[in-house]
N, C-alpha and C positions, 0 to 999 in steps of 0.2 A: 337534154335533161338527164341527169346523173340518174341511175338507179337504185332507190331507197331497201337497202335488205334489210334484214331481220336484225343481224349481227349488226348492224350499225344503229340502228335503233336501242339493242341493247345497250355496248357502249355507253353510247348518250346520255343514255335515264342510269346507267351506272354513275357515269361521270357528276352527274346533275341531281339525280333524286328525284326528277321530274316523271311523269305518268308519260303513258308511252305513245299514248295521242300526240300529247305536246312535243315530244321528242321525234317522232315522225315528220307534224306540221313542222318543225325548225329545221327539219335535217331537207326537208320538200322546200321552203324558203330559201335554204344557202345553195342550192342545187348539191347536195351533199357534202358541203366543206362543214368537218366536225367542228375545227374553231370557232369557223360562225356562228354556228349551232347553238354552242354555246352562249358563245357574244347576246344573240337575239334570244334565248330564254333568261338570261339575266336582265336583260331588257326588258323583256316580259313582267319579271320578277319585282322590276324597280313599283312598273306600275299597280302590280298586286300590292306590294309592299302600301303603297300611298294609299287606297283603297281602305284598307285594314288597318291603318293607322292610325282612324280614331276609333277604335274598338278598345273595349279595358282589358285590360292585361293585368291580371292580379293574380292569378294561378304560375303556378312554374316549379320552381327548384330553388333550392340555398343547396351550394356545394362547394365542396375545402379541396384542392390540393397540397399535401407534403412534397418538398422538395427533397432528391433521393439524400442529401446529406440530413435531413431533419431540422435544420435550423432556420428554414423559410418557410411560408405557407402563405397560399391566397386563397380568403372566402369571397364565393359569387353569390348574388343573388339575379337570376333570369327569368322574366314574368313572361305568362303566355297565358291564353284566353281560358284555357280549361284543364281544367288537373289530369284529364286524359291525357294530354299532349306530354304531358311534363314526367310522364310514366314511358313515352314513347323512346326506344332506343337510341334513334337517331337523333331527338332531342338534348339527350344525356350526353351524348357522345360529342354535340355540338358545345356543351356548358364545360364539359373536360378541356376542349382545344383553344377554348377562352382561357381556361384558366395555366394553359402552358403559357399559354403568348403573355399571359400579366405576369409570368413569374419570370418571363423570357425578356420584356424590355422593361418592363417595368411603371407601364405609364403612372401620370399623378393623375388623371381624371379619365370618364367613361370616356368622354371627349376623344382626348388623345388615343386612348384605347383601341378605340372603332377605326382610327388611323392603320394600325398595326398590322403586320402580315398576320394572317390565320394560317396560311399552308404558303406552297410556290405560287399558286396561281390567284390570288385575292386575300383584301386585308377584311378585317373581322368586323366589318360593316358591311361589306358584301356578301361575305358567308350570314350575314342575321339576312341579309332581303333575300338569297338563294335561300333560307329556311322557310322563312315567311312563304315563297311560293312554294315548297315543295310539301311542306305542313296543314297551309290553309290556314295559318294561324297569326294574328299580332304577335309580336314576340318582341321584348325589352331589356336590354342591360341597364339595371335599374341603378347598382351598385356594386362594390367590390372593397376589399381589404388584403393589405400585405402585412406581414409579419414575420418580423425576425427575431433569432435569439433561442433560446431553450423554450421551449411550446408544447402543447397537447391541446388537441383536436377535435370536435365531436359534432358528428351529422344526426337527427334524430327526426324519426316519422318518416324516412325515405326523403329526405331535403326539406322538411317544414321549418326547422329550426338548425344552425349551426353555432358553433362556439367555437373560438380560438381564447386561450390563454398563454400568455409571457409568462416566466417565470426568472428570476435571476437563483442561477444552485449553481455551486461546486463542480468544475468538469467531471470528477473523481466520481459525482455521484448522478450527474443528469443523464448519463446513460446505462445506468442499470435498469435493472428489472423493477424493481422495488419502488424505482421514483416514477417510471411510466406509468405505474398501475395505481400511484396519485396523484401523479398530473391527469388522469382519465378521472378519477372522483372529482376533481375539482372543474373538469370541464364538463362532469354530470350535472353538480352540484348549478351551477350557472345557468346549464337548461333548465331544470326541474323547477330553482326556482328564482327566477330570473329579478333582477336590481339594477336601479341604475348607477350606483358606486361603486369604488370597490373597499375605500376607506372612510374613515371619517374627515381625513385632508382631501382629499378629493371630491366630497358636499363640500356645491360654490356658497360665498354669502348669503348671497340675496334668498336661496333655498331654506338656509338653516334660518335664517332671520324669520322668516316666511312660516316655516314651520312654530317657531315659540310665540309668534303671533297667536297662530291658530290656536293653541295649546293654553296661551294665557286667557285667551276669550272665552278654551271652555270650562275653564277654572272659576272665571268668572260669572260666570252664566248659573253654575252650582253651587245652590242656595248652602251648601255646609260651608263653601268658602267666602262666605259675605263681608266677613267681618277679621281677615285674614289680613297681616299687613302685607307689602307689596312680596320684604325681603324673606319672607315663608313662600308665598307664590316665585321666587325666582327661585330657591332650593327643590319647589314642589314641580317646575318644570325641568329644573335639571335633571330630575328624578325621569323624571318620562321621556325626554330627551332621548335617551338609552334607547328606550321601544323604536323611536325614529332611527334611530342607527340600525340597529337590530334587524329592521323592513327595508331600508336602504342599501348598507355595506356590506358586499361579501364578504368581509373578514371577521364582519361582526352577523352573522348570521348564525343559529346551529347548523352543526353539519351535518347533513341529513342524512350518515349512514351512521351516527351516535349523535344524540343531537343534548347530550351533554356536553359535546365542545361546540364551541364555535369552531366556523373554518381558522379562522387565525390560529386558535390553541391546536388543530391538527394539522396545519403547516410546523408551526415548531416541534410538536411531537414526533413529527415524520424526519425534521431535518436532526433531531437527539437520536434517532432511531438508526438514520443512515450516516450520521458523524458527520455531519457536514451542514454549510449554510440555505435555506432557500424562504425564497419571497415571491408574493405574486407580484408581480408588476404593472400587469393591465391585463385588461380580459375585452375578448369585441363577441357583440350576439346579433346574429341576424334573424329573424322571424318571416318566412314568405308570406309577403302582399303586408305587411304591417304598415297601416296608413293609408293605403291604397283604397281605395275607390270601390266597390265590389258591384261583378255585373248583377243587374239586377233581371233574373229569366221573364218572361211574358209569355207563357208555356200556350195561352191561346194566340197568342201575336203569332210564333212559331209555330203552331200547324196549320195558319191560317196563309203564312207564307208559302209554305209546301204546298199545298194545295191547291193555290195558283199559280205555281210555281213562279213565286219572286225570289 
């Protein structure tokens, strides 16, 4: 029997992140072969991982990498069981190396994704169950985005929300100063106050249909318009129409650091300003845990488990 030091124990729970128990007990199971070591706390890992795996995971992180040229960027969304976790360093550190490897091959799905190397030694499905045990936590790549092109970017609340914006501008002008610091208002603008369009072509049919439904019913419903013909109610909803655009379209929104323009009329201002052309393109927003399931605490359940210790 190989004899277990200190220094190898360190190593270990270096290599691993593991506590120093378990990294003892693994290094005493391989008679001290460190690769084993390993091998059997991933092992270990898988079965925590399974354990933990129907626990909700709606707490976590949304985070952007830029790529060093500027003209790529992938937003993550990583759920884990408790907003502590998702403060924790190691965790952060973990949702960074995800989002090299997405910018790195580029998967089309979570799927594929979790295939991928993470580092030399494991692909980024083994590094989530190496977290899972060395956390105590479920933990989920829920989603992701890539984006290319001229863009600006924006994390807010410490990961609760992100924003990536396209824009098509002028090379001449997409990297100054002048345009960065409105492509940042317009990726403000998106958080603060978020829409699902960005134009008025891009509301599908059935939406807009959907909406003058509504809007004729409540015309009708109000006793001044009883006696209204049809073709005053189709001019009196075109009229309101606008307001629907206005709550839906970023371009038809005010812009909310003058909100005597809309964004669209401070896109043009901006691009008469800098001599040159620019357009928003598309915009993506992530929100953490949006839809998600939320745990619900049992705060007597949980001291009653302590207690007995379950």
């Amino acid at each position: 029997m190989a004899a277990i030091t200190a220094k190898m124990v360190q190593d270990l729970r270096t290599k691993t992140g593991c506590g120093m128990m378990e990294c003892k007990k693994a290094l005493t199971e391989t008679d001290g072969n460190f690769d084993e070591a390993v091998k059997v706390l991933r092992e270990k890992g898988l079965a925590v991982a399974a354990k933990k795996a129907s626990r909700i995971a709606s707490e976590g992180v949304v985070d952007i990498l830029v790529a060093d040229d500027k003209r790529s960027a992938a937003m993550i969304e990583v759920n884990a069981e408790t907003d502590f976790v998702a403060k924790n360093a190691l965790f952060l550190e973990f949702v960074q190396g995800i989002l090299k490897a997405i910018l790195k091959y580029r998967p089309a799905t979570v799927e594929e994704l979790l295939t991928k190397a993470y580092n030399d030694n494991m692909t980024v499905e083994e590094k989530r169950i190496e977290m899972v045990q060395t956390i105590g936590e479920n933990m989920n790549i829920r989603r992701f985005v890539i984006v290319d092109g001229v863009l600006s970017s924006y994390i807010h609340g410490k990961g609760t929300t992100g924003v990536i914006v396209k824009f098509n501008a002028d090379d001449a002008i997409a990297d100054t100063d002048a345009f960065a610091e409105f492509s940042k208002n317009i990726a403000l603008q998106v958080a603060g106050m978020p829409v699902p369009y960005l134009n008025r072509e891009s509301v599908p049919a059935d939406v807009l249909a959907e909406e003058k439904e509504i809007i004729l019913a409540q015309l009708k419903n109000d006793p001044k318009n009883a006696n209204k013909p049809e073709n005053i109610l189709e001019k009196m909803i075109f009229g309101k129409i606008g307001k629907f655009y206005e709550r839906s379209c970023l371009v038809e929104q005010p812009y909310v650091k003058d909100d005597k323009l809309s964004v669209g009329e401070y896109v043009k201002a901006t691009a008469k300003e800098l001599g040159g052309n620019i357009e928003i393109v598309d915009f993506c927003m992530f929100e953490r845990g949006e839809g998600l399931q939320k745990k619900e605490e049992d705060f007597a359940a949980e001291i009653e488990k302590m207690v007995n210790g379950k």
